[in-house]
C-alpha positions in Angstrom: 0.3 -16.0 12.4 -3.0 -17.3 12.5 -5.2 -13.8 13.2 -6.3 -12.3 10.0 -6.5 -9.1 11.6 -2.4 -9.2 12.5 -1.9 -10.3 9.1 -3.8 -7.1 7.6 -1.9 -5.0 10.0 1.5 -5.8 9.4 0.3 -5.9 5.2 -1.1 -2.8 5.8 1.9 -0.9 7.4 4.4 -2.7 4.9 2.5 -0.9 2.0 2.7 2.5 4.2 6.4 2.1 4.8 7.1 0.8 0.8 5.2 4.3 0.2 7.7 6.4 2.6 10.6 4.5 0.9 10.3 5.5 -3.0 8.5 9.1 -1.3 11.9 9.6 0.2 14.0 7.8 -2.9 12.3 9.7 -5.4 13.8 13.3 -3.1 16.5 12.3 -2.9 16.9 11.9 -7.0 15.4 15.0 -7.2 18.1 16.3 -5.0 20.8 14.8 -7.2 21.7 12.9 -4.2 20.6 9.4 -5.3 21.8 7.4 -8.3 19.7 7.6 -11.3 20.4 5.4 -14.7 21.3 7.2 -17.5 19.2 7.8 -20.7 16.3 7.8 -17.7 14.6 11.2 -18.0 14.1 12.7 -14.2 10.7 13.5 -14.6 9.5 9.9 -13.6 11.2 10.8 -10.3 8.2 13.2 -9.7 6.3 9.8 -11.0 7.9 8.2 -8.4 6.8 10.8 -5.9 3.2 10.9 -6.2 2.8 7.1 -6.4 4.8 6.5 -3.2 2.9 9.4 -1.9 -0.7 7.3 -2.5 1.3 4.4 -1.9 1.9 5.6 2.5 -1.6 7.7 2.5 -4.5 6.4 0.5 -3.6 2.4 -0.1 -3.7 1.8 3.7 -7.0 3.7 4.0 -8.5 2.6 1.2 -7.3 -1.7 2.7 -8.4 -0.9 6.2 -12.1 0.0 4.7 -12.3 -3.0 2.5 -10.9 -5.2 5.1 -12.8 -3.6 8.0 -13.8 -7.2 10.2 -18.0 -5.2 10.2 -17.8 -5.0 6.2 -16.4 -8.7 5.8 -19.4 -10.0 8.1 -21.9 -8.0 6.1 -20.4 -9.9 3.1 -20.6 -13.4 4.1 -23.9 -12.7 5.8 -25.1 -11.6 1.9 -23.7 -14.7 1.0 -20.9 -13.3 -1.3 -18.4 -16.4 -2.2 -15.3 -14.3 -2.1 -14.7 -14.0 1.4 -16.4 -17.5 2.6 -13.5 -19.6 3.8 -11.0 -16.2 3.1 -10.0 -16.4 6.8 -9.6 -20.0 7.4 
């Protein structure tokens, strides 16, 4: 895949589905439904929950700004060294 743009898609909806993943892992724990090791106390389940949560709704907002194609020409135009050859 040689489009950078195709590459930050599919990253981005691979982080969004990752999210909906330990969202729906962490509920069914909750439930009693899922296994959960021993000795583990089921409160991190609710950890679990809120990170997958941010993990499907804010990590692929916050990526699509930061890699938004007008803010990555504004950066090389400013002459920042992180993204000259990024795309190459």
């Amino acid at each position: 895949m040689n489009d950078p743009a195709a590459s930050r898609f599919f990253t981005i909806q691979l982080l969004r589905m990752a999210g909906v993943a330990v969202v729906v892992y962490a509920l069914l724990v909750l439930q009693g439904s899922a296994p959960w090791p021993d000795g583990v106390p089921r409160w991190i389940a609710y950890v679990m929950l809120v990170a997958g949560l941010t993990d499907a709704l804010l990590v692929p907002t916050l990526l699509s700004r930061v890699w938004s194609s007008r803010r990555i020409d504004q950066r090389r135009e400013h002459g920042h060294r992180n993204f000259e050859d990024q795309d190459k």
